[in-house]
C-alpha positions, 0 to 999 in steps of 0.5 A: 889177655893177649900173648903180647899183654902177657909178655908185657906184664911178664916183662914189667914183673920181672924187671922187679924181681918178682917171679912168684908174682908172675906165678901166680898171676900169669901161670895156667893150674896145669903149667909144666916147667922145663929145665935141660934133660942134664941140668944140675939144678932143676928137673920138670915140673908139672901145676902151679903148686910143683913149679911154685915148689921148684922156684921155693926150693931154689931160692932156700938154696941162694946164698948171695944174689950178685945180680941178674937181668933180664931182656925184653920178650919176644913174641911170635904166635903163641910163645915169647921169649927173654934172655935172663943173666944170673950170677948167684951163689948157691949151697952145693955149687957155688957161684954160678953165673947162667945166661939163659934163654927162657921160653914161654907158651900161653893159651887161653891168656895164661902160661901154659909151658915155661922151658929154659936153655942154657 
């Protein structure tokens, strides 16, 4: 698959809400996943077991969705990119309400790198 494919399938899974689908269907076995060096919620991960791990984990924290969305990739080269806005309550945080910029590297049709700023 093509970066464009990709992020169109990517785009067409997250509109639902199905990121473990997306996981598992689109991510490399040596995928890394990024988070802000002071980020209060996540760290780094490194292969699809730790980043399923790290999404699972997140998720048994989630008290109440609120609602999210997220925009329509962007694609440049290899990479593409989506804005995602999250307001979720999370035990130890509370309500949170992120607006994100997610970033995205495939190679050889898969995603190999997922990095997220906010």
């Amino acid at each position: 698959m093509t970066t464009q494919e990709i992020a169109a399938r990517f785009n067409a899974l997250a509109q639902q809400e199905k990121w473990f689908e997306i996981q598992d269907e689109l991510f490399a076995a040596d995928v890394k996943s990024i988070d802000p060096q002071e980020s209060p919620y996540f760290g780094y991960a490194e292969g699809r077991a730790a980043v399923r791990k790290k999404g699972e984990d997140w998720v048994k924290k989630v008290r109440e969705f609120h609602g999210a969305s997220t925009t329509r990739p962007v694609v440049a080269g290899n990479h593409f990119a989506v804005g995602r806005n999250v307001d979720i309550t999370v035990e130890g945080f509370g309500r949170i309400q992120m607006d994100e910029i997610m970033l995205y590297e495939v190679k050889d049709g898969q995603i190999i790198s997922e990095q997220f700023f906010y």
